[in-house]
N, C-alpha and C positions, 0 to 999 in steps of 0.2 A: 647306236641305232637312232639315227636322226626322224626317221619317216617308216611307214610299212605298206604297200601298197593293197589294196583291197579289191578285192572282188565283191557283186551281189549277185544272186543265180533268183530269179524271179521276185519282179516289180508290182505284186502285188499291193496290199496295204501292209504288209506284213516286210517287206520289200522296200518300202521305202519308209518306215520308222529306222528301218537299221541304217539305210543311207542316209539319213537325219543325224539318227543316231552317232554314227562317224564324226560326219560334221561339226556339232558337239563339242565333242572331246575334247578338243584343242583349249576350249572355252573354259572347261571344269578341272579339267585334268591337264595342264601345261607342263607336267614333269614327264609326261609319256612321250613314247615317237608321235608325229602326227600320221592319222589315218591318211592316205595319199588314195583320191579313189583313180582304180586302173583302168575295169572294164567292167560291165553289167549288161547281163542275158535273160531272155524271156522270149517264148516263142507266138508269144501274141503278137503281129505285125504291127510297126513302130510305136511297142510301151517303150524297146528299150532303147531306141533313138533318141526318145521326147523326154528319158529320163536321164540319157547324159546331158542333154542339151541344157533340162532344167537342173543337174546337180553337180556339174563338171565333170564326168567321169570320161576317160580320155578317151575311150574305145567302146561300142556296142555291137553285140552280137543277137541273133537271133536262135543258136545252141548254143547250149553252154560247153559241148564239145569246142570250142574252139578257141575258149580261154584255156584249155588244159596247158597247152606248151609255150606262155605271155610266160617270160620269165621274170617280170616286172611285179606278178601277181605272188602274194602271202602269205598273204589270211583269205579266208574265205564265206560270206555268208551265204548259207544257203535255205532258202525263203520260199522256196517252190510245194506246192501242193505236198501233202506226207508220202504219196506212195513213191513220188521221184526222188526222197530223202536216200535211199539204202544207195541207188545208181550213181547219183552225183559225188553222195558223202565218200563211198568208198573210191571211184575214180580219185577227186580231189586230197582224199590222203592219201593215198595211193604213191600220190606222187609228190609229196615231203610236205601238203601244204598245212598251214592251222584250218577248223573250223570253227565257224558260230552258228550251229544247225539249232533251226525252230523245234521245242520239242511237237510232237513226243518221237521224231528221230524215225520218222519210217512207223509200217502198218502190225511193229510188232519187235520182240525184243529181240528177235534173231533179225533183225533189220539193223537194228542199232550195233550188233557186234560184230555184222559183217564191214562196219567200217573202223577201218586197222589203217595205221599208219604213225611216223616218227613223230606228224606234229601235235601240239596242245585243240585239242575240242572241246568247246564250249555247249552247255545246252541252254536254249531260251527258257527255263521256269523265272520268269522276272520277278513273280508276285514276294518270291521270298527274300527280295532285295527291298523292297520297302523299309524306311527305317525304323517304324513303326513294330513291325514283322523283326527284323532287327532285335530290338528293343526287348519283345516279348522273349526272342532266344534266348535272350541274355539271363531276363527272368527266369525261365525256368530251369536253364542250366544252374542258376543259383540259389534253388531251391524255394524261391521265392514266391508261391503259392504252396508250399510243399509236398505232397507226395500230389502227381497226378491222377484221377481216378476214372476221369470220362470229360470225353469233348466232340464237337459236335463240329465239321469243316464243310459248306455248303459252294456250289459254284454254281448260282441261281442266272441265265439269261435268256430273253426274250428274242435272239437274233432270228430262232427259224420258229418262231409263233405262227405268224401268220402260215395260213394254207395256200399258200400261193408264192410263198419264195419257192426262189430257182433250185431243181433239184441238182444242184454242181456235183462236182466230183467229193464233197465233203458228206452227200447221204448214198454212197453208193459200199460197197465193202471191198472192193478190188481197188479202188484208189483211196477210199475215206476210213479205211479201219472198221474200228468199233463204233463210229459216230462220236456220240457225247463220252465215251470213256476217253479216249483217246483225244477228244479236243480237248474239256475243259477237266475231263478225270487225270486226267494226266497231273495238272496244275495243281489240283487238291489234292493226292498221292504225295509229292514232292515236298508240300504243305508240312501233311502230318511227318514227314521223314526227317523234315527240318526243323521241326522244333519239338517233335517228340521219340523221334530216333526212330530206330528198322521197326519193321511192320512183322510182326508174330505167322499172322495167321489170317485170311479170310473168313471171317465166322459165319455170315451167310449173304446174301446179294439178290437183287430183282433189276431186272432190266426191261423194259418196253418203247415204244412205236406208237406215238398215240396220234400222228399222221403219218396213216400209211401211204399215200400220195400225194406226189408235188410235180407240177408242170416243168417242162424240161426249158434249161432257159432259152434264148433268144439270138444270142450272141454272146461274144468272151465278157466274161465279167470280172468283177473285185467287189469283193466286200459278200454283203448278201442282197443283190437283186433280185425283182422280183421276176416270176416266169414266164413266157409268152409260148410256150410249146404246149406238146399234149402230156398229159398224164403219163406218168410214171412209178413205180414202187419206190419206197425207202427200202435201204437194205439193212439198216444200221440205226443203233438204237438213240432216241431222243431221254430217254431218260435211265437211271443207273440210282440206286442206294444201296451201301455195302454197312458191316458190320466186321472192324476190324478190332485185333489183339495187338498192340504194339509193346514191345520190350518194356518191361519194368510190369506188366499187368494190362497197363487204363485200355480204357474199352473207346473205341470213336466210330463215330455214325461218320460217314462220307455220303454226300447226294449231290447229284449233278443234274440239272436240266438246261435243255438246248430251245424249249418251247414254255418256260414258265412268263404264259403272259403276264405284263408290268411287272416284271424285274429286269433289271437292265443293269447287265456287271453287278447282280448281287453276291461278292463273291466276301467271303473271310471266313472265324472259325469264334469257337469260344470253349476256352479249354478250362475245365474244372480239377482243383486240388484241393485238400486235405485243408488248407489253412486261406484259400480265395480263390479268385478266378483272374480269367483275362478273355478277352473279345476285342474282335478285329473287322473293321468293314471297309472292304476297299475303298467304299465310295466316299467313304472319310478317310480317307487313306493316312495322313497324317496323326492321329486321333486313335490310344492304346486306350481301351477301359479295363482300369485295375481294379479289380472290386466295386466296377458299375461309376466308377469316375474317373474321368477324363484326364490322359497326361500326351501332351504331345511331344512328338521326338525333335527334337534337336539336335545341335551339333554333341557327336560321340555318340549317337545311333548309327549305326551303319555308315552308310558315305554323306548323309545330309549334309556336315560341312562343306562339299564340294560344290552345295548348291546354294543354300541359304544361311547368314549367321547369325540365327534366332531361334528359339525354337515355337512352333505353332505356321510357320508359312508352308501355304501350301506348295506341295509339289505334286507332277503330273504320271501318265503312266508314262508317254515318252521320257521323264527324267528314269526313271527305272530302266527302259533300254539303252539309256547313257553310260549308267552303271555298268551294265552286261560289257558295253562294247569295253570300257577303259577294262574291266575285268579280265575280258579277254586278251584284250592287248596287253596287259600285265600280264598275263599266265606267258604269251611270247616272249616277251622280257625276259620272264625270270626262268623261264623252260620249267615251269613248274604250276598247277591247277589254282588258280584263282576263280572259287563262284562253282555252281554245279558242271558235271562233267557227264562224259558219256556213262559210268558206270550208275549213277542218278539216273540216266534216262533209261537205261538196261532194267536198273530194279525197279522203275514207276512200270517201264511195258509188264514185266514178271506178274506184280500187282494187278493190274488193269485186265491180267490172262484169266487169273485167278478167279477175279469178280466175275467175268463172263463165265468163270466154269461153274463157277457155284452157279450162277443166275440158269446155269443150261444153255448157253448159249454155244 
C-alpha cells in the first residue's frame, strides 16, 4: 500500500490540524503509505475551495454527501461540529471507509455506536499521546509510585470567559451536548482510563452555567469569536467536577472549566501512590514531575523518537495530532486498533452521562 487517499469533512480549526496533520506524516513516519489528500467538504461558502487550493487536496465540495461514492477516497476525517459526528460517521462507515472522528464522537454514547462498519475508527483524545503522558503509563503500570490512592485530573480553559463570545453551536444542547463535559470532559475521562484503568463508579458531581447569556454570532465562524447578535441562553454547562472510583480503589477528583479566567490550556493530572507521586502539565508538555522533580521524555517515551533525538526538546500540540494521523494509518495497515478507538469514546460518553445524572442534570 503505497499511498491512502484521504478525506476532511469540516475546515474548521480542528479541520485543518488534521490536514496538517497528513501532511506531516510523510516527514516523521516514512515507513507508512503517504496520506494522498482526495477531497475536503464544509458548508460554509468557499472555506473548502480556499482549503484545497491552500493544501492540495484534489476536489472540494460544499456536502459532504458527495464524497460518499469518490472511490479514490479511504480514510476519513471527520471534524465537523459534534452533533453532525453520529450522520456523517455512520454514513462513511457505512460504506467500508476508516475514520478519525474528533472525540467526543457525536452528543452522546448512543451516537458513538450508531457508527458500525468494516473499517478501523480512530478517536481524537490526543492529550494521551504525549510522551510525557506516555512515560507516566509506563510508571504506573510498573508499580512505580506503588499502590495508587488518589489523584486529582483538571482541564482548566479560558476560551468562553469572556461574556461576549459567540454563542455557536458549541453552548447550545441540540448541537453542543453537555458543553464542557463533552468538550474538555471528554479528554480528562479518557485521561483517568489511560493511565489508571476503567472507572468504578460516579461517587458524586455538580455542574453549572455561570454565564447564562451570550450574543448570538455575526456570521460563520472558527475558533471562538466574539458576538455581534442579540442575547441568547446557554443551554449547556460551563462547568463540571465529579468524584470518581476507578478499579483497584484510588479516588480522582475530575474538574472541567470552559470560563476559568487566566487559564489557558490548564490541562494535566497529578496522581498520588503509596510510595510517590507524578504530575503533568500540558503546558509543559514535555516535563514528568516524579516526586516534585523534573524528568523529561525522550526518545522510548511514546513516539518522541519520531520527532526529536534528545530528550528535553520541545514538542507541539500539532506534533500529537501527527501521531493520531500515523496511528491511524497504522491501525489501516495492519487492519488492527492503533491508539484510542470508538469503544474509548463509548465508555468516556457512558462516564460523562453518569456525571450529569449525578449532577441532576
Amino acid at each position: 500500500m503505497d499511498a491512502i487517499g484521504v478525506a476532511v469533512i469540516g475546515l474548521g480549526w480542528m479541520g485543518r490540524v488534521h490536514t496538517q496533520a497528513y501532511l506531516r506524516v510523510r516527514q516523521h513516519y516514512p515507513a507508512l503509505p503517504v496520506p494522498e489528500l482526495i477531497a475536503v467538504a464544509d458548508d460554509v461558502p468557499d472555506r473548502a475551495a480556499q482549503a484545497a487550493a491552500r493544501y492540495g487536496f484534489a476536489t472540494s465540495a460544499t456536502d459532504w454527501h458527495a464524497l460518499l461514492d469518490d472511490p479514490r477516497i479511504v480514510a476519513v476525517s471527520i471534524t465537523a461540529p459534534n452533533f453532525l459526528h453520529r450522520e456523517i460517521g455512520a454514513a462513511f462507515a457505512g460504506s467500508g471507509r476508516h475514520l478519525w472522528i474528533e472525540k467526543p464522537v457525536g452528543l452522546s454514547a448512543d451516537d458513538a455506536r450508531a457508527i458500525v462498519g468494516p473499517g478501523q475508527v480512530s478517536v481524537g483524545f490526543n492529550y494521551r499521546h504525549a510522551p510525557a503522558v506516555q512515560r507516566a503509563r509506563a510508571i504506573l503500570a510498573a508499580g512505580g509510585i506503588g499502590a495508587v490512592t488518589h489523584a486529582r485530573f483538571r482541564f482548566f480553559s479560558d476560551y468562553a470567559a469572556a461574556p461576549d463570545a459567540a454563542l455557536t453551536w458549541r453552548f447550545e444542547r441540540a448541537r453542543g451536548g453537555d458543553g464542557v463535559l463533552g468538550d474538555l470532559g471528554a479528554h480528562a475521562v479518557d485521561l483517568v482510563r489511560h493511565l489508571l484503568g476503567e472507572i468504578d463508579e460516579v461517587v458524586a458531581a455538580d455542574t453549572a452555567i455561570f454565564i447564562p447569556r451570550r450574543p448570538e454570532p455575526g456570521g460563520a465562524t472558527t475558533g471562538h469569536a466574539r458576538g455581534a447578535g442579540p442575547l441568547r441562553e446557554v443551554e449547556n454547562d460551563d462547568w463540571f467536577a465529579a468524584l470518581l472510583r476507578v478499579a483497584g480503589g484510588a479516588r480522582v477528583v475530575v474538574e472541567a472549566s470552559r470560563v476559568a479566567t487566566g487559564e489557558q490550556n490548564h490541562y494535566g493530572f497529578a496522581v498520588h501512590g503509596t510510595e510517590g507521586m507524578l504530575s503533568w502539565d500540558f503546558r509543559r508538555m514535555g516535563e514528568l514531575l516524579v516526586n516534585g522533580e523534573p524528568v523529561f521524555a525522550g526518545p522510548g517515551d511514546g513516539e518522541y523518537a519520531a520527532f526529536q533525538p534528545g530528550a528535553g526538546i520541545a514538542m507541539s500540540y500539532d506534533d500529537l495530532k501527527v501521531i493520531e494521523a500515523a496511528l491511524f494509518l497504522r491501525s489501516i495497515v495492519d487492519g488492527a486498533p492503533h491508539g484510542p478507538t470508538l469503544t474509548d469514546a463509548i465508555r468516556a460518553a457512558e462516564v460523562l452521562a453518569e456525571i450529569a445524572g449525578r449532577a441532576g442534570k
